[in-house]
N, C-alpha and C positions, 0 to 999 in steps of 0.2 A: 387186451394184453394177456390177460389168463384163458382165453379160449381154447386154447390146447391141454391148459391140463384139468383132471378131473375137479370138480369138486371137492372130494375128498382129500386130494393131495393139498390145493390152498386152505384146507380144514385143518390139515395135521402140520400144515408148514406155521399158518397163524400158532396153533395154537403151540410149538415148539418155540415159538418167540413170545410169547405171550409168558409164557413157565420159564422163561430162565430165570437163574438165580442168582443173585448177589454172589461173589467171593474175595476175599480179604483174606491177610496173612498175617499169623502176630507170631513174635518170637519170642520163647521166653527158657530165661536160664532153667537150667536142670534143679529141682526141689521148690523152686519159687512156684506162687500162685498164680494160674494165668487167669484174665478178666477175655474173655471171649464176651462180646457185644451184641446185645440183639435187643434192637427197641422198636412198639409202637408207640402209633397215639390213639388211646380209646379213644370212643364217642362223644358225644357231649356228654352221652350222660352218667359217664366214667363207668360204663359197662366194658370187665373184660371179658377175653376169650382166651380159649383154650391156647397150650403153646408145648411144643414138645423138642426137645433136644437130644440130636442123635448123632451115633459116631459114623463117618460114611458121608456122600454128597446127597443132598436133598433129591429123592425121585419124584413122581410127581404125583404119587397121592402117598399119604403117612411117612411118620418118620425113620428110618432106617435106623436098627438096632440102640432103639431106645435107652438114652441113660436119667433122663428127668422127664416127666409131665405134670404138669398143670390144668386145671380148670378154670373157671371164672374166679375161683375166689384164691386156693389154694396150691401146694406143692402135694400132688396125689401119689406122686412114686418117682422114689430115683434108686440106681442100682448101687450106691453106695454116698456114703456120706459125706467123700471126697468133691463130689459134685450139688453144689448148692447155688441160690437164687438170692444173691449178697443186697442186692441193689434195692430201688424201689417197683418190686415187680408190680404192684399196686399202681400203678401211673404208669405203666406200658415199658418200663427196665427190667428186660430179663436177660440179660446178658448172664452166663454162664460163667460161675466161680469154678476150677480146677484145682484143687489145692495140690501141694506138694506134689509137682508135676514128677514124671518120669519119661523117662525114652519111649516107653510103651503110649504114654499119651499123644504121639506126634501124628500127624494127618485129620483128615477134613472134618469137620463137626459140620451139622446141619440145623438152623434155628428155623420151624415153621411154624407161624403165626397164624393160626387157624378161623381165620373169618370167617362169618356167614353167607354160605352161597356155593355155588357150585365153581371150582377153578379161583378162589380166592383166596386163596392163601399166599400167604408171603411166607418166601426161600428165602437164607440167607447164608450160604456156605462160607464155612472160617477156615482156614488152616493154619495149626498150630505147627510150628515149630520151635522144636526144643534144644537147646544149645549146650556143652558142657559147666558145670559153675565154673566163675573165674576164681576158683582158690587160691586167697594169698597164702603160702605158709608162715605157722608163726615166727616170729623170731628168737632165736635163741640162744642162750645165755652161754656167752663164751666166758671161760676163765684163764685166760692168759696173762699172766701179771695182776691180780687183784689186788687194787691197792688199798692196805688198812691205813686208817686213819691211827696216826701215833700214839701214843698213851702214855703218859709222863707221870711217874711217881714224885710222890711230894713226901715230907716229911711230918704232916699234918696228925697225922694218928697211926695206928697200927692198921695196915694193908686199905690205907686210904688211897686214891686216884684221883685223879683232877684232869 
């Protein structure tokens, strides 16, 4: 069936389908926290791995403009404080905390789960969308006809009321 084409072509076709990646879309209001999702399962023998989270669609080796990394134990480096590891990263939850979203946070994050081996890794691309908040305004205190409650003078004492 392949006899026509090169080797290499069914090389670079497998392995084009072999590397795709997951994608999902979450939407979240304007200043709220988004939870962007990315989990494994360690090994038995709850050994993790490395896991890096990047703004941009996963290519297919490293992660594109890195915002957090991890190693087997730890959070090694994130570009700011806004982006943290909420969950139980410890048991294969590293889905990606955003906090106080902005318009600027909107398009594709990339979660790659760096196994051991060559071409193992797991892609997981998210796209964030961001929405305006639905601001109620508050309500406000009209005063047209404010009704007092009457006050009745008594004859009880000097500038007594009742």
């Amino acid at each position: 069936m392949f006899s026509h084409l090169s080797l290499e072509c069914v090389l670079l076709l497998l392995l084009l389908l072999l590397t795709r990646s997951l994608e999902v879309a979450y939407t979240v209001e304007l200043g709220q926290n988004a939870q962007l999702p990315c989990t494994y399962q360690p090994d038995s023998s709850g050994a993790l791995v490395p896991v890096c989270w990047g703004k941009g669609a996963c290519p297919m080796f490293n992660c594109p403009n890195v915002l957090l990394r991890t190693d087997e134990r730890d959070v090694t480096y994130t570009t700011s404080g806004r982006y943290q590891l909420q969950r139980d990263f410890h048991k294969g939850d590293v889905s990606l905390t955003i906090t106080h979203v902005t318009l600027g946070d909107s398009g594709t994050y990339c979660c790659r789960v760096q196994f051991p081996g060559l071409m193992n890794d797991g892609k997981f691309n998210v796209e964030l969308v961001i929405t305006p908040s639905k601001v109620t305004p508050a309500p406000t205190a009209q005063r047209e006809g404010t009704a007092a409650l009457p006050r009745m003078l008594t004859t009880r004492g000097r500038g007594s009321e009742s």
